[in-house]
C-alpha positions as a Markdown table, in Angstrom:
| # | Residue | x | y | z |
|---|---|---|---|---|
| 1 | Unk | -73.3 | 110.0 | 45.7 |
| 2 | Unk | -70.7 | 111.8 | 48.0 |
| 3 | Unk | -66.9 | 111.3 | 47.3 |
| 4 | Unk | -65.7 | 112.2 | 50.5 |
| 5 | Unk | -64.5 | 108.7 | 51.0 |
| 6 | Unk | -65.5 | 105.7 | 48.8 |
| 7 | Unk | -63.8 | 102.6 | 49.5 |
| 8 | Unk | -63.7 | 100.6 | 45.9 |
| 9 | Unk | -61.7 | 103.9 | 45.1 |
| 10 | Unk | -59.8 | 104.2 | 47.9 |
| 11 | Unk | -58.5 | 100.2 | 47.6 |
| 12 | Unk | -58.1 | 100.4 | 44.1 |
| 13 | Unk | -55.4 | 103.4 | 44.6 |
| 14 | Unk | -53.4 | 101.1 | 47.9 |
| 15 | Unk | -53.1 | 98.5 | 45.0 |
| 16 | Unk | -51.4 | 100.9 | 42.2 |
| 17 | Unk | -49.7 | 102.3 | 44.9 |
| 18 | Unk | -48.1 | 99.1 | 45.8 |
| 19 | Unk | -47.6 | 98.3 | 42.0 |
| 20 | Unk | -45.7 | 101.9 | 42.0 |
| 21 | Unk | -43.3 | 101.0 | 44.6 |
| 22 | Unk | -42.8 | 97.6 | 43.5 |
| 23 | Unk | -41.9 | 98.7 | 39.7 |
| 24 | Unk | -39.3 | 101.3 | 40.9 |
| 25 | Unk | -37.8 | 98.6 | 43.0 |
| 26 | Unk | -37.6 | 96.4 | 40.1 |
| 27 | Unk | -36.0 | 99.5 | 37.9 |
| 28 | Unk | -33.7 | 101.3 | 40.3 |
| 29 | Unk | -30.6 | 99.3 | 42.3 |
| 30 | Unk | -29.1 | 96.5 | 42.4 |
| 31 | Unk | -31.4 | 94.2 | 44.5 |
| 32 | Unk | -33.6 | 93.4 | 41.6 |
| 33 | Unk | -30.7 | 92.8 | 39.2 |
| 34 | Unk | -29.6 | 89.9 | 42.2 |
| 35 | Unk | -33.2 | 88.6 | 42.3 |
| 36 | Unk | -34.0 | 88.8 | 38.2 |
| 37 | Unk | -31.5 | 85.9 | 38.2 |
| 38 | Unk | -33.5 | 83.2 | 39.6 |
| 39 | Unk | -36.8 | 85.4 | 38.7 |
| 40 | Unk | -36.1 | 87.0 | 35.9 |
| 41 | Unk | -39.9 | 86.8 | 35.4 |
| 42 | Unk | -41.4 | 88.3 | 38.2 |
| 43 | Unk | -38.9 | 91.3 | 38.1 |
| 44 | Unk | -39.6 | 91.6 | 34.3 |
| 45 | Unk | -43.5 | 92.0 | 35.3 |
| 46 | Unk | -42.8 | 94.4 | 37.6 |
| 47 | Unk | -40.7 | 96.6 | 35.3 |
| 48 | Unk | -42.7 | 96.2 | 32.3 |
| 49 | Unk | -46.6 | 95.9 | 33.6 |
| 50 | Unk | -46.8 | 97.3 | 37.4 |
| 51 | Unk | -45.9 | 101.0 | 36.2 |
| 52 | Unk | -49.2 | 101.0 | 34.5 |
| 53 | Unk | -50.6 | 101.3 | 37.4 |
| 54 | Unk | -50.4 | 105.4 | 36.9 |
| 55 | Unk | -53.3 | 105.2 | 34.1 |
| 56 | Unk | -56.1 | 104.4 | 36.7 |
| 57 | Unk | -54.6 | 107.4 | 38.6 |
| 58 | Unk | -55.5 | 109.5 | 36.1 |
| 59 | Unk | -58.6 | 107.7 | 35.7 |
| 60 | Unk | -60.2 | 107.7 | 39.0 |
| 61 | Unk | -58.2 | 111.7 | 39.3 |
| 62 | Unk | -60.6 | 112.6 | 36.4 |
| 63 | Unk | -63.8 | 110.8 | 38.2 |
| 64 | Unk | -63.6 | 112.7 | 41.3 |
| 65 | Unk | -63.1 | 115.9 | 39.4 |
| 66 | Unk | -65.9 | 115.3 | 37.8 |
| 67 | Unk | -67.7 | 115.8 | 40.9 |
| 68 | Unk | -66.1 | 118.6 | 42.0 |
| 69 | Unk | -66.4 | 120.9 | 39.1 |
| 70 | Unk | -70.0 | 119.3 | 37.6 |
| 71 | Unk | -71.4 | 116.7 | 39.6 |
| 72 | Unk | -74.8 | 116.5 | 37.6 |
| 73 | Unk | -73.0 | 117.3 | 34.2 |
| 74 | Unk | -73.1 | 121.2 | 33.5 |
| 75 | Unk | -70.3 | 122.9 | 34.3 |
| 76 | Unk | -70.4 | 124.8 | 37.7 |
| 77 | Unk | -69.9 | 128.6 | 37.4 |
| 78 | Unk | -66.5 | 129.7 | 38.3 |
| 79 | Unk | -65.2 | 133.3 | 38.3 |
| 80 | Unk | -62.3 | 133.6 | 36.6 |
| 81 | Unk | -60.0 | 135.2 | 39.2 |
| 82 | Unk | -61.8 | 136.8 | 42.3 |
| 83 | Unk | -64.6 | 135.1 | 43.9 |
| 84 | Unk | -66.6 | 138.3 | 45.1 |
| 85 | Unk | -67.2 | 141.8 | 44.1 |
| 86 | Unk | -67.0 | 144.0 | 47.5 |
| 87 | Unk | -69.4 | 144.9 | 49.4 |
| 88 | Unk | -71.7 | 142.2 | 47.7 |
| 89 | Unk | -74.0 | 140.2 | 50.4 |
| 90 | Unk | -74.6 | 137.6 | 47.5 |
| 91 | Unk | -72.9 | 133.9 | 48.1 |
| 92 | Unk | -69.5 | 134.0 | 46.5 |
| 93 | Unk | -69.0 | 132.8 | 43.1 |
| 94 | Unk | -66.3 | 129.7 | 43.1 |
| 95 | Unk | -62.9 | 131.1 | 42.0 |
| 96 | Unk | -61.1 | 129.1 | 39.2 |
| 97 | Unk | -57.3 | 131.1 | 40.7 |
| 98 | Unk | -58.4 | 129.8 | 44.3 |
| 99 | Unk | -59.6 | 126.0 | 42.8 |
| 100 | Unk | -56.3 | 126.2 | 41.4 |
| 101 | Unk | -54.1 | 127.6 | 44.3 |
| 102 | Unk | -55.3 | 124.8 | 46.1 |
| 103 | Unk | -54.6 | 122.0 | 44.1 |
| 104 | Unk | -51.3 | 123.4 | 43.6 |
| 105 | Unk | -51.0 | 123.4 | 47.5 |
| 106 | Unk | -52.5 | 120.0 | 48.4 |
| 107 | Unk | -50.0 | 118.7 | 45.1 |
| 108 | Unk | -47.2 | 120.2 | 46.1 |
| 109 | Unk | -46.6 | 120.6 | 50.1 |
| 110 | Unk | -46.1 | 116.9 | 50.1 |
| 111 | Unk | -44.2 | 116.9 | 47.4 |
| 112 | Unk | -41.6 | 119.0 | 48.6 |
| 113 | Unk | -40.8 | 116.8 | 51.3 |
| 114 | Unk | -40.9 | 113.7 | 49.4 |
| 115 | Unk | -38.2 | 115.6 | 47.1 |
| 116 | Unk | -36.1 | 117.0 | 50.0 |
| 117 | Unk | -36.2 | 113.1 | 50.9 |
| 118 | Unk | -35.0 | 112.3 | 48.0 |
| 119 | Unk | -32.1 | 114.3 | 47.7 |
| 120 | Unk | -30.8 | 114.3 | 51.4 |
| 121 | Unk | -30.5 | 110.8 | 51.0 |
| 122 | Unk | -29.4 | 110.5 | 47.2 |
| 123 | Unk | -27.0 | 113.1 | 48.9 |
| 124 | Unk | -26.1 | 110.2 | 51.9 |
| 125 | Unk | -25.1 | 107.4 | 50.1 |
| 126 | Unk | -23.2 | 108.9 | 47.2 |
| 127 | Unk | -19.6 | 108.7 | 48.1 |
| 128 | Unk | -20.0 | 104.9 | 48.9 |
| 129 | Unk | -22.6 | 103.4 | 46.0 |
| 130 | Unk | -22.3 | 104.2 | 42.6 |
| 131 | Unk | -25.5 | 103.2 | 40.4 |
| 132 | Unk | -26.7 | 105.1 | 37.6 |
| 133 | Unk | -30.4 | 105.1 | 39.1 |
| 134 | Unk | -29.1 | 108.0 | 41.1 |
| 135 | Unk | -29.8 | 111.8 | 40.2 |
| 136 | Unk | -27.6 | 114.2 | 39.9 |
| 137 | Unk | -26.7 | 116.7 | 42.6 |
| 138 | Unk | -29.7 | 119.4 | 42.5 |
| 139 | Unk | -28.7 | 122.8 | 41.2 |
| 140 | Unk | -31.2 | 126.0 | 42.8 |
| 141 | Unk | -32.5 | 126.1 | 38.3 |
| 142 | Unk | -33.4 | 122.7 | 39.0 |
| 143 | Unk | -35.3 | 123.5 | 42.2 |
| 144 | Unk | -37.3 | 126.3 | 41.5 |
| 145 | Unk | -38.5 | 124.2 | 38.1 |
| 146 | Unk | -39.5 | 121.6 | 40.7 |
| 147 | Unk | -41.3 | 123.9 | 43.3 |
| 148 | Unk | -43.1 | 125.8 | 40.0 |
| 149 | Unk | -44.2 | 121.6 | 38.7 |
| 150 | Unk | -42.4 | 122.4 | 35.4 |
| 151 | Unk | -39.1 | 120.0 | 35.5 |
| 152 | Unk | -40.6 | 118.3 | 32.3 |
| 153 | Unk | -41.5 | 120.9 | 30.6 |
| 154 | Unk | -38.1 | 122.4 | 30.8 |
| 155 | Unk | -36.4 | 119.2 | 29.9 |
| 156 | Unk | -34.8 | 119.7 | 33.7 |
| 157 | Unk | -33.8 | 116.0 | 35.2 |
| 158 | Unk | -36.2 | 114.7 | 37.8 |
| 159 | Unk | -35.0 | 114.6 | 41.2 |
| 160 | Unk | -37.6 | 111.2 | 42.3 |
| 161 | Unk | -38.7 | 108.7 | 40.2 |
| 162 | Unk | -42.5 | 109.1 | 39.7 |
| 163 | Unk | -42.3 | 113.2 | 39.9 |
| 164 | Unk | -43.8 | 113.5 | 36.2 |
| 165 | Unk | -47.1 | 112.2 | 37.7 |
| 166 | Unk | -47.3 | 115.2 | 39.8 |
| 167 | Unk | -46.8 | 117.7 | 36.9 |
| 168 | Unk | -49.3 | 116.2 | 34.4 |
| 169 | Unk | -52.0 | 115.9 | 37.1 |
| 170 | Unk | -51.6 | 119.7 | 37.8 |
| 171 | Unk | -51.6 | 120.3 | 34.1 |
| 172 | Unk | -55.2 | 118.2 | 34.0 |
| 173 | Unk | -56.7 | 120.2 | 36.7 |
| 174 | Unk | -55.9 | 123.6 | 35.1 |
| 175 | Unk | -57.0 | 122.9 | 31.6 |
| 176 | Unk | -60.1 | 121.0 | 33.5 |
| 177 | Unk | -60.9 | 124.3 | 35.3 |
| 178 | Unk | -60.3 | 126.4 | 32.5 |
| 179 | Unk | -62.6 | 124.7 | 30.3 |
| 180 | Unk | -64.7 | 124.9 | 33.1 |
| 181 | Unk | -65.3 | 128.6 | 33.1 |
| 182 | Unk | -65.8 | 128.2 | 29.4 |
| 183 | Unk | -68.4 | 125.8 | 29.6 |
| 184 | Unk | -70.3 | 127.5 | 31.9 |
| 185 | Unk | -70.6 | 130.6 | 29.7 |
| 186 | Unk | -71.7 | 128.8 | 26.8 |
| 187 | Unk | -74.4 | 126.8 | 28.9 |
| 188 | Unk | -76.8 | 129.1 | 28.7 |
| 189 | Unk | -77.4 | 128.2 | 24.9 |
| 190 | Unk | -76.6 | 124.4 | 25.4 |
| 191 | Unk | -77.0 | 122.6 | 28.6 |
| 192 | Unk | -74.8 | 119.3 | 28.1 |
| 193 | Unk | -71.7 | 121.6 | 26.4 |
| 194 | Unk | -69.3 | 120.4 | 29.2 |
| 195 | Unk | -69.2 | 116.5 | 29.2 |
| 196 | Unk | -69.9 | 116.8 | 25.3 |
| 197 | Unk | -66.5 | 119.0 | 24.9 |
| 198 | Unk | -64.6 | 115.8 | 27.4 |
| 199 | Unk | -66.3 | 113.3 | 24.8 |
| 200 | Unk | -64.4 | 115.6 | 22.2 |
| 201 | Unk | -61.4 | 115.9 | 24.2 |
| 202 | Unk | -61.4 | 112.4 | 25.4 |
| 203 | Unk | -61.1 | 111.2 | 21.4 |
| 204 | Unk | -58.9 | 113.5 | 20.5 |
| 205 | Unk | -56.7 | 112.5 | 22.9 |
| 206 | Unk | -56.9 | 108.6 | 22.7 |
| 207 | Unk | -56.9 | 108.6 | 19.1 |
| 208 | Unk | -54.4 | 110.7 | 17.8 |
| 209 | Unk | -52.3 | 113.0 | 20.8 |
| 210 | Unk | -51.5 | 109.4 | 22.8 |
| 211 | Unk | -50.8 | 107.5 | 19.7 |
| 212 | Unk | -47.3 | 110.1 | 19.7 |
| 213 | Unk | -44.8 | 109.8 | 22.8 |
| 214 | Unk | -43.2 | 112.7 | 22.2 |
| 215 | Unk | -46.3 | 114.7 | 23.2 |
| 216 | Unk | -45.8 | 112.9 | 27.2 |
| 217 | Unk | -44.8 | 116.1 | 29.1 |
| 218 | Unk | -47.9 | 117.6 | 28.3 |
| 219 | Unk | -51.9 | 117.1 | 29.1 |
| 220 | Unk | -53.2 | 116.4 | 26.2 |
| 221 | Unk | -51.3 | 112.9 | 25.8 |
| 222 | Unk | -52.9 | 111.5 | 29.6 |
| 223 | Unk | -56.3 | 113.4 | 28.8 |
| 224 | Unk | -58.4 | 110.3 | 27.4 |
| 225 | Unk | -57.7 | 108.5 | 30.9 |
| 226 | Unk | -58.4 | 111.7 | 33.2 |
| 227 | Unk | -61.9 | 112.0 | 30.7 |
| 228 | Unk | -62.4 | 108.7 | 31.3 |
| 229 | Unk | -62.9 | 108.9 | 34.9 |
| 230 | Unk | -65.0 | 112.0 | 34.4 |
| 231 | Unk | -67.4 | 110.0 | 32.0 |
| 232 | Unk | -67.5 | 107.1 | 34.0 |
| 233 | Unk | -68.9 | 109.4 | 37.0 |
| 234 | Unk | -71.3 | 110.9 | 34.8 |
| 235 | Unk | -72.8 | 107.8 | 34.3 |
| 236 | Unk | -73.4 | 107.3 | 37.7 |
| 237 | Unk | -76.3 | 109.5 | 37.6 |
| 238 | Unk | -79.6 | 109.3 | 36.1 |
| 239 | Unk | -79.6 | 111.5 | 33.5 |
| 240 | Unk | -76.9 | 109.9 | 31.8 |
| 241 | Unk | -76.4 | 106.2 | 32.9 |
| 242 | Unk | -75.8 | 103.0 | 30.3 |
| 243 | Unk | -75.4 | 105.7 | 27.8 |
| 244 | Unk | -72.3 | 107.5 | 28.9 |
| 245 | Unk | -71.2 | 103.6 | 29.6 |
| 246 | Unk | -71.4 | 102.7 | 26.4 |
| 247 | Unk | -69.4 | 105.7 | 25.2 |
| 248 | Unk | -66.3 | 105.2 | 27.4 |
| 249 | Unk | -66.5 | 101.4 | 25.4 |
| 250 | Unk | -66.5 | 102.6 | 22.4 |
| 251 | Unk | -63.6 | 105.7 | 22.9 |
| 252 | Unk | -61.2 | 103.1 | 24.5 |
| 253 | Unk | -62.5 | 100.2 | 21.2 |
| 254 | Unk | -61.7 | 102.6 | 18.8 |
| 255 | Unk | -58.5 | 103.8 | 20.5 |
| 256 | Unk | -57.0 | 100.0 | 20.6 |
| 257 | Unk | -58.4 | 99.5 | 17.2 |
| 258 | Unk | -56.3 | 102.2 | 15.8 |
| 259 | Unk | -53.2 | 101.2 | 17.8 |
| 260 | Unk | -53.1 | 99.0 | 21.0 |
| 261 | Unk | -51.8 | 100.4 | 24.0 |
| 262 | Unk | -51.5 | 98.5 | 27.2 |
| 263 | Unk | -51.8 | 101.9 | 29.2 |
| 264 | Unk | -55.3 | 102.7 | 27.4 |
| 265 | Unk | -56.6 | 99.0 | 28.1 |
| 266 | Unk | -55.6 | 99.7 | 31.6 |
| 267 | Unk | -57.3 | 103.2 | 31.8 |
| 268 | Unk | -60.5 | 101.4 | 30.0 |
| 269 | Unk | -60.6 | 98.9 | 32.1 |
| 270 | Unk | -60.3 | 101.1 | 35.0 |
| 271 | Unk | -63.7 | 103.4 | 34.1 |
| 272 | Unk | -65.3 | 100.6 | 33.3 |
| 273 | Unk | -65.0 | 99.2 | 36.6 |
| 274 | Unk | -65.6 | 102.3 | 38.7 |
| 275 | Unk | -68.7 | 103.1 | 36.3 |
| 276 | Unk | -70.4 | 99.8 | 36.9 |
| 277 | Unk | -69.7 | 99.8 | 40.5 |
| 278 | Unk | -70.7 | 103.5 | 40.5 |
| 279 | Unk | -74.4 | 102.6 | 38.7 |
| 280 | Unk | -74.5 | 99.5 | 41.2 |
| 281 | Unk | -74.2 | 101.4 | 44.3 |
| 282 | Unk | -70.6 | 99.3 | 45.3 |
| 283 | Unk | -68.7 | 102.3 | 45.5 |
| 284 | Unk | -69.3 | 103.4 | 48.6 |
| 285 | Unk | -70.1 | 100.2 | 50.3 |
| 286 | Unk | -67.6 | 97.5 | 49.4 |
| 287 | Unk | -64.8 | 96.5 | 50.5 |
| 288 | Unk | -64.9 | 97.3 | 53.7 |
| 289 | Unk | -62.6 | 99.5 | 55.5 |
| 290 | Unk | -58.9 | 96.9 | 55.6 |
| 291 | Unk | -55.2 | 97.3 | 54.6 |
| 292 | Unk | -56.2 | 98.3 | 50.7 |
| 293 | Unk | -58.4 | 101.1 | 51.9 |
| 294 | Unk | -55.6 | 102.3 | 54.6 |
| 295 | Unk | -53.3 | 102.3 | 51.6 |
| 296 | Unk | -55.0 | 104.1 | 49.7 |
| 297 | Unk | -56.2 | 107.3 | 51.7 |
| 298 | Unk | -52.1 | 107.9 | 51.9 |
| 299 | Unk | -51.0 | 106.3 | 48.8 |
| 300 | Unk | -50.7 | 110.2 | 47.3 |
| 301 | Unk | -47.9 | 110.5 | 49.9 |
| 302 | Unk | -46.2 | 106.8 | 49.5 |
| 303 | Unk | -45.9 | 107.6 | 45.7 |
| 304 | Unk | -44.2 | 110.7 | 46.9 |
| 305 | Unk | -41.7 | 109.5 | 48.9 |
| 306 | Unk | -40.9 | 106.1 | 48.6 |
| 307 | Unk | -38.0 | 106.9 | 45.7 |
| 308 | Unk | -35.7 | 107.9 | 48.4 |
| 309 | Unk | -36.0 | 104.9 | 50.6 |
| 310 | Unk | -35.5 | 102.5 | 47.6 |
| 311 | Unk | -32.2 | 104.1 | 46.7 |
| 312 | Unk | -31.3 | 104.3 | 50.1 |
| 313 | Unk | -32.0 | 100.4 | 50.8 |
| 314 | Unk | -30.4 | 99.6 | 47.2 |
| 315 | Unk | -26.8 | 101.3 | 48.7 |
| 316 | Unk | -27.4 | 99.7 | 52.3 |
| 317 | Unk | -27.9 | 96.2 | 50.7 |
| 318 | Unk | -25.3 | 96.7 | 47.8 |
| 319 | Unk | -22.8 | 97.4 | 50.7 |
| 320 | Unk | -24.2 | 94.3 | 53.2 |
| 321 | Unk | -25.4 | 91.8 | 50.9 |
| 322 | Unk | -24.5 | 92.2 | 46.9 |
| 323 | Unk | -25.3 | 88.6 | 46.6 |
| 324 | Unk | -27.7 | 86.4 | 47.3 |
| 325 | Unk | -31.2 | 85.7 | 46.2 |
| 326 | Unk | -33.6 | 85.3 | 49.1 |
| 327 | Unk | -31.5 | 88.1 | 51.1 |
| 328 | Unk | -32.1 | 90.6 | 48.9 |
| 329 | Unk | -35.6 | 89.7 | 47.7 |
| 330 | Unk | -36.1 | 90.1 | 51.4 |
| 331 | Unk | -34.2 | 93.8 | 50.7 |
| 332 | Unk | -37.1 | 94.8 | 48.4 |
| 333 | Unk | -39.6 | 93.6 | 50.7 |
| 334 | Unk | -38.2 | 96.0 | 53.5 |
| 335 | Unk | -38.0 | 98.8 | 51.1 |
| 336 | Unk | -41.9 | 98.4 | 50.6 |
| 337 | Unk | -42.5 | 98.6 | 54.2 |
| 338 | Unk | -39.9 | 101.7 | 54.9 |
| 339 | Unk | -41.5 | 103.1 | 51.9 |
| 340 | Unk | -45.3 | 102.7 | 53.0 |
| 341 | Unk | -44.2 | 104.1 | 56.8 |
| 342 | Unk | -42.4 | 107.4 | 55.3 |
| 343 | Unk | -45.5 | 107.5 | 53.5 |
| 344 | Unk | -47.6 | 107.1 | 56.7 |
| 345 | Unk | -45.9 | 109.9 | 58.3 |
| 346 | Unk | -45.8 | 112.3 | 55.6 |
| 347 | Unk | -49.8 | 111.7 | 55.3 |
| 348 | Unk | -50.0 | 112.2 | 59.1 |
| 349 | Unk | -47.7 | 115.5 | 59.4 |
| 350 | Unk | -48.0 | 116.9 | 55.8 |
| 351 | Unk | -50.3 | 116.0 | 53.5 |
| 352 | Unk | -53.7 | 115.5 | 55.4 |
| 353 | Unk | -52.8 | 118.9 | 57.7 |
| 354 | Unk | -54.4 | 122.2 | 56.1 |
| 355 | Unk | -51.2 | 125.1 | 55.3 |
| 356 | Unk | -49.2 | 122.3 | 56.8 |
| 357 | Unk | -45.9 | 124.9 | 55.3 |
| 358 | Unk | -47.3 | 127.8 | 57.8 |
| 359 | Unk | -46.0 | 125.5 | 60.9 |
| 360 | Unk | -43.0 | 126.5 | 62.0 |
| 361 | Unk | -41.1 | 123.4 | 62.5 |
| 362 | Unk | -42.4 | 121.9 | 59.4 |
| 363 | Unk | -40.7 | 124.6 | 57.3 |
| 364 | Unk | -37.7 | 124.1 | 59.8 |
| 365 | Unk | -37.5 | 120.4 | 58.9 |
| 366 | Unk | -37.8 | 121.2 | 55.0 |
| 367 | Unk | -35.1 | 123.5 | 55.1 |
| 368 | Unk | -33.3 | 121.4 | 57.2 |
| 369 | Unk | -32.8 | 118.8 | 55.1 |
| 370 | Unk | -31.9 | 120.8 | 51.6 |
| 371 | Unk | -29.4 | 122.6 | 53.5 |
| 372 | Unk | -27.9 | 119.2 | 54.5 |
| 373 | Unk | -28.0 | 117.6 | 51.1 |
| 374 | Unk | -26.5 | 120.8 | 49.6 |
| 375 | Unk | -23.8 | 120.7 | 52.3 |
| 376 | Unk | -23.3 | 117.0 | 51.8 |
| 377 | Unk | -22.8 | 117.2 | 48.2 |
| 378 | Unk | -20.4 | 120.2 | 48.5 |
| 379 | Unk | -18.5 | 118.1 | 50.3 |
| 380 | Unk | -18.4 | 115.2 | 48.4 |
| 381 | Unk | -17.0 | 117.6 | 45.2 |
């Protein structure tokens, strides 16, 4: 089964996206506070339920992971740092620095735009709207702990709603990899040591690491969803099938039996789904290619970026419309569709263009726009 482009996957990612969007809308600015009035339901939905949405990220991250790194269950052979001796004429060996590297560059080159979005227009509307779901003015510390994906780990203040995401998914990938290389070395005495250790892993994590919130900043607390995923490709193939099924039902039973958590019915759920499908041969073949699907090829870079525009409709409507039900319910609906077209051009420019940072004017318009936001915010002191 290829995972160039499955469209179950891809539809399923437009619809957390959306959920994404729509929860920060319900969190951040005023629009939703004017709307909970009348709908104090809906908006309560969104803020509670809708960020949830983040647990089948993990979970279908994991899946297609799986495939990269051991698509038929044992562990592929990385080298550890270089992927060729010199002079060898033998096919290189895959690097686990260079599998890395480029994770780190596919994460983060969109992710520095969606941040410089961020806080050019956080930056914009300060001196005239004053809501507490704005960040603070970005110092160069708080920067370079976002360009190195460690804002959380340093206890540094996030800069865009949603930015955690990105650091915990790197985190996944490089203990992933590095338990990769591992694997493979053992292999040679047992086969199967690789998804046996993400059974291990996966427990570990859903029964005791994810029961304790103060362990969030780090892998180990979103690991049962991410080995989730991986399972439920596993048991897409032969060799594994109803087996490996039955064992993401029984992690994610014993998990809620222990303690329920909505996120880990979600991720459950979630595998289950994309498992099924995956041993039915949907995957690839339904839905067919619509508005989900769109969404999701380029819901990586919505997630991104849509923070900005929702404080930056929040102050425009605050300032045009601070009452009024329907008006600013209409407000959040705009914000979605800003938000899904900054997100459309950031896939187009950025995120789906290899070394998109080598071009020129895309470092230009980076730069660009942190100068400005600095400049603004001197300023405004």
């Amino acid at each position: 089964m290829t995972t160039s482009r499955l469209p179950l996957l891809d539809a399923m990612k437009g619809l957390g996206c959306l959920a994404i969007v729509f929860h920060h809308l319900a969190v951040y600015g005023p629009m939703s506070v004017v709307v909970r009035g009348d709908f104090p339901a809906i908006i309560d939905g969104l803020e509670i339920y809708a960020r949830l949405a983040v647990q089948m990220f993990f979970v279908l991250a994991g899946f297609l992971v799986a495939a990269q790194l051991a698509p038929d269950g044992p562990a592929l052979r990385l080298a550890l740092l270089s992927s060729s001796s010199p002079g060898s004429s033998a096919r290189p060996t895959p690097s686990a620095f260079t599998l890395i590297l480029k994770r780190y560059r596919r994460l983060a080159t969109p992710f520095f735009f969606a941040i410089a979005c961020a806080i050019l227009i956080t930056a914009i509307v300060r001196p005239w709207f004053v809501h507490d779901s704005l960040s603070a003015p970005p110092s160069l510390a708080q920067l370079l702990a976002h360009v190195l994906l460690l804002h959380d780990l340093t206890g540094v203040e996030a800069l865009s709603a949603g930015v955690w995401y990105v650091a915990i998914d790197f985190q996944l990938f490089i203990l992933t990899v590095l338990l990769t290389v591992f694997s493979a070395r053992v292999a040679s005495t047992w086969r199967w040591v690789f998804p046996c250790l993400m059974m291990m892993l996966a427990a570990g994590s859903l029964w005791a690491i994810n029961r304790h919130n103060q362990y969030e900043d780090y892998a180990p607390y979103f690991f049962g969803a991410y080995a989730l995923g991986m399972l439920a490709y596993w048991s897409t193939r032969r060799t594994f099938g109803s087996v490996l099924l039955l064992t993401i039902a029984a992690l994610g039973s014993v998990a809620l039996w222990l303690q329920y958590r909505n996120p880990i019915v979600v991720a459950l759920a979630t595998a289950i789904i994309v498992a099924i499908a995956g041993q039915r041969g949907w995957l690839a073949l339904w839905p067919r290619p619509g508005l989900l699907t769109w969404l999701g090829q380029r819901s990586y870079s919505i997630f991104l970026i849509h923070y900005g525009f929702v404080i930056g409709m929040n102050a425009l409507w605050a300032r045009l419309f601070p009452t009024g039900v329907f008006i600013n319910a209409l407000g959040m609906m705009l914000a979605v569709l800003i938000s899904v077209g900054a997100g459309t051009l950031l896939y187009r420019y950025v995120e789906s263009q290899p070394n998109a940072l080598g071009r020129n004017w895309v470092t230009a318009v980076l730069g660009a726009a942190v100068a400005t936001a600095f400049l603004l915010e001197t300023l405004a002191w």
